[in-house]
C-alpha angles and dihedrals in degrees: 000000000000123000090241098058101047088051100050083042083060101047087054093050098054084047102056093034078062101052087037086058091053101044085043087065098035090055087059091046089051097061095038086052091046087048097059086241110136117228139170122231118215123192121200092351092186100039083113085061112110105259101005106155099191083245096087135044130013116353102179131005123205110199127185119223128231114288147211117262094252092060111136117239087210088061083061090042093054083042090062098037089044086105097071086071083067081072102055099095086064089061080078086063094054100052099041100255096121130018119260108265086200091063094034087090085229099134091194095055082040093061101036085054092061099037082058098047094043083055085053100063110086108239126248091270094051088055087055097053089054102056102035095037087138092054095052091048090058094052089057 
């Protein structure tokens, strides 16, 4: 592989890792907003701690608000789950519709497919929330 390329294949992956941050926590923030379930958006929560460098950590935080007794626990489940969305273009993969960027030998289109699906997988913290939703209603 040439030095250009993986470096430009880098590049690409930092870059949609960085947009695929963004659209994993906005994907949260859309179904609680369709569900009528007030949240707070925070971007870049630790930038205040000494040597953060905005790499590393937590980039964006999506918070529900406290909520009425009659809240649903599933609206928090398809909150944390919301990411997987992220996934559906490559449903098109799947079904032929478009050729697989992983065999296309394209490096960059290789990188900016698993920086995108990486984006798509809910975090430790989603799964949490999903399983535990009635504990987290309670907590608000």
């Amino acid at each position: 592989m040439q030095t250009t390329m993986l470096v430009g294949a880098a590049v690409v992956l930092f870059c949609t890792v960085s947009l695929g941050i963004v659209m994993h926590e906005l994907t949260h923030a859309l179904v609680l907003h369709c569900l009528g379930i007030p949240y707070e958006i925070h971007w870049l929560p630790a930038r205040h701690t000494a040597g953060y460098l905005g790499v590393f950590g937590t980039w964006a935080v999506v918070t529900p608000q406290t909520v009425s007794a009659d809240t649903p626990a599933w609206g928090l489940r398809l909150s944390a789950i919301a990411p997987l969305s992220l996934a559906l273009p490559f449903v098109l993969v799947t079904v032929g519709v478009v050729p697989d960027p992983l065999t296309s030998g394209n490096q960059v289109l290789g990188a900016v497919t698993i920086g995108w699906l990486a984006c798509a997988l809910p975090s430790p913290q989603d799964f949490a929330v999903f399983w535990y939703a009635h504990r987290a209603l309670e907590k608000l």
